[in-house]
C-alpha positions in Angstrom: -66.0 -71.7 -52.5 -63.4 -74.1 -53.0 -63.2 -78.0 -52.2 -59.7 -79.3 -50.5 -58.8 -83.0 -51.8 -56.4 -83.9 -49.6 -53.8 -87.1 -49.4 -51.9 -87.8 -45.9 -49.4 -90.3 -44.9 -50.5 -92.0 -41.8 -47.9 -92.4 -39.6 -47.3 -94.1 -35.9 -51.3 -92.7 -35.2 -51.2 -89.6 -37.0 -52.1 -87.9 -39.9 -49.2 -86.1 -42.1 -51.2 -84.0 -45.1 -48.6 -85.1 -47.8 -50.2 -83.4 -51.0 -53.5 -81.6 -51.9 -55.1 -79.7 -54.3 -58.1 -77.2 -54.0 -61.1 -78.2 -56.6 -63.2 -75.5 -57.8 -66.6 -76.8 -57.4 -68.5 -77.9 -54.5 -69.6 -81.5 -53.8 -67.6 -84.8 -54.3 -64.5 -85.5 -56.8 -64.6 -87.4 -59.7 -62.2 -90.3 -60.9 -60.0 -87.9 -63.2 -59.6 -85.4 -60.1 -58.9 -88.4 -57.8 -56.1 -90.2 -60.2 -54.3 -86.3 -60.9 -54.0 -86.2 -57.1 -52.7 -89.5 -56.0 -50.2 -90.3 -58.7 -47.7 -88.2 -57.5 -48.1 -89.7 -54.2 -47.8 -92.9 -55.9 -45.2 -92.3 -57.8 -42.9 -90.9 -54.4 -44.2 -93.9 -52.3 -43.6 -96.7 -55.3 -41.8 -99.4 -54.0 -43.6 -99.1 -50.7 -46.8 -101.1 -49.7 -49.3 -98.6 -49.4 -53.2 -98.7 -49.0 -55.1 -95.8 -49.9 -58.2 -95.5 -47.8 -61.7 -93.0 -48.6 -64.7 -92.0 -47.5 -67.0 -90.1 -49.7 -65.0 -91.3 -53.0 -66.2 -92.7 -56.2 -65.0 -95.4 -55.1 -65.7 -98.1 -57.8 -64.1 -96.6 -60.1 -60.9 -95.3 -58.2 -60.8 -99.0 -56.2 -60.8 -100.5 -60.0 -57.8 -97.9 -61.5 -55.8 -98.5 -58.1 -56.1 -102.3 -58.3 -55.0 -101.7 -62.1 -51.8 -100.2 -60.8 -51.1 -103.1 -57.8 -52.5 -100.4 -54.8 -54.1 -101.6 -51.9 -57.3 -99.4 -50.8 -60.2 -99.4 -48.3 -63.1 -97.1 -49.1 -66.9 -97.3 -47.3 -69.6 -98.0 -49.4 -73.3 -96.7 -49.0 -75.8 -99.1 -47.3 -77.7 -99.3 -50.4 -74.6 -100.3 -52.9 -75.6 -103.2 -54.8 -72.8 -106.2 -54.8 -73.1 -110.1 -56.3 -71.4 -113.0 -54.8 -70.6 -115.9 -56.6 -73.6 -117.6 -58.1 -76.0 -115.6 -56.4 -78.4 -112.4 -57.1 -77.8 -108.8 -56.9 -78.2 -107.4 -53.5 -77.7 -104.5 -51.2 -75.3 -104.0 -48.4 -77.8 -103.5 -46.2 -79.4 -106.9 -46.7 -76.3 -108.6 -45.3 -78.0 -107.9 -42.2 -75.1 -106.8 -40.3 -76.2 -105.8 -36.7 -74.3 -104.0 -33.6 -70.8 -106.7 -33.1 -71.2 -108.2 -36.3 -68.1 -108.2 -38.6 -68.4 -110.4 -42.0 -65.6 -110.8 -45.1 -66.9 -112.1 -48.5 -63.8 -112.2 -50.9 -64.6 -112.3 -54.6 -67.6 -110.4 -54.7 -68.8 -107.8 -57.7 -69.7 -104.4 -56.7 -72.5 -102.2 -58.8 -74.7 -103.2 -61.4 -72.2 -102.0 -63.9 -70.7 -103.8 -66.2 -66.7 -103.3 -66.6 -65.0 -103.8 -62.9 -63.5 -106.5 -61.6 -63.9 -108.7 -58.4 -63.2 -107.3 -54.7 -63.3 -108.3 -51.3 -65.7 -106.5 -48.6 -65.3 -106.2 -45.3 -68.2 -105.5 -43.3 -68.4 -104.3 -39.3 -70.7 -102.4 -36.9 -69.0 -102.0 -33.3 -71.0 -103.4 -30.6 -72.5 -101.5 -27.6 -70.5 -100.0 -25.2 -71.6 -97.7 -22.4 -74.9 -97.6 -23.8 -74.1 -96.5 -27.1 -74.0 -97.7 -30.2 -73.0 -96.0 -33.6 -75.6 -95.7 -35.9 -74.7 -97.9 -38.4 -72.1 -100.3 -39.6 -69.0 -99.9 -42.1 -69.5 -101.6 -45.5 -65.6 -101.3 -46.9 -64.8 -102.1 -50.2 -61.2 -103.4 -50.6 -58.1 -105.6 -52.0 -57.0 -106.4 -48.9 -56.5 -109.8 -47.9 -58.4 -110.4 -44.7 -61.1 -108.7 -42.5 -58.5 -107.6 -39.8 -56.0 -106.0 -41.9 -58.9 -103.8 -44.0 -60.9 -102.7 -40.4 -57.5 -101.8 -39.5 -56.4 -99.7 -42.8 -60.1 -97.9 -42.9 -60.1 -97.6 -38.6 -56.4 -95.6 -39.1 -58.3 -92.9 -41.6 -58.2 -88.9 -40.2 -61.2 -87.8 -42.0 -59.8 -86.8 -45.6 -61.1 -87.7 -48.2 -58.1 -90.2 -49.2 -55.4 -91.4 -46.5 -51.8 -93.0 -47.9 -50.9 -95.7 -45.3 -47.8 -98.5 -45.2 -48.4 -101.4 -44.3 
């Protein structure tokens, strides 16, 4: 069984699979597999702005090698992903306490106990009730994007790969 890592250019609402490549293994993609399939995509978009947005990527460690290489991204954490703010203790995402209509931005913050990665922003939001629902939880999105609109805008605009190429 084979695992499709796919890149798309998002263009005017839609979703344009730009370049893929199968992995042989089931289950998530590491940081090597991750880097050999955007820099070609890189390289053909360089000299664009471009944000590269994931879910279900490692993210840490691609959000640090992108930042390296002057690429905006958006990827959602876990609940439990541990992050530090300026001054303060370790804690989890999930003790921000971020409830249904709640959006929140912290700029500067460090993400995972590990030592090694630099500072990032995160942008927090869980959309309110409507019609009697409500999702079951909130998006905790790690970026290098300057503001909380323009990252809930980058991750909203995502198709469902596992890494989306947008302009901005």
């Amino acid at each position: 069984q084979n695992n499709l890592f796919v890149a798309s250019l998002i263009w005017e609402k839609r979703a344009i699979p730009i370049y893929w490549q199968f992995l042989p293994k089931i289950g998530s993609s590491n940081l090597v597999e991750q880097q050999a399939l955007l820099r070609p995509v890189i390289r053909e978009f360089r000299g664009n702005k471009i944000v590269v947005v994931g879910d279900r990527v490692r993210s840490v460690e691609l959000a640090n090698w992108l930042q390296q290489q002057n690429i905006h991204f958006a990827f959602r954490q876990k609940k439990d992903t541990y992050i530090q703010q300026s001054g303060e203790e370790y804690q989890t995402l999930e003790s921000l306490g971020l409830v249904p209509g709640m959006k929140i931005y912290l700029a500067g913050i460090k993400i995972t106990k590990k030592q090694g990665f630099g500072t990032f922003n995160l942008a927090a939001y869980w959309k309110r009730k409507y019609r009697g629902n409500v999702p079951k939880e909130g998006w905790y999105i790690l970026t290098n994007l300057i503001d909380l609109s323009t990252a809930l805008d980058a991750f909203k605009a995502r198709n469902g790969c596992d890494v989306d190429v947008q302009r901005l």
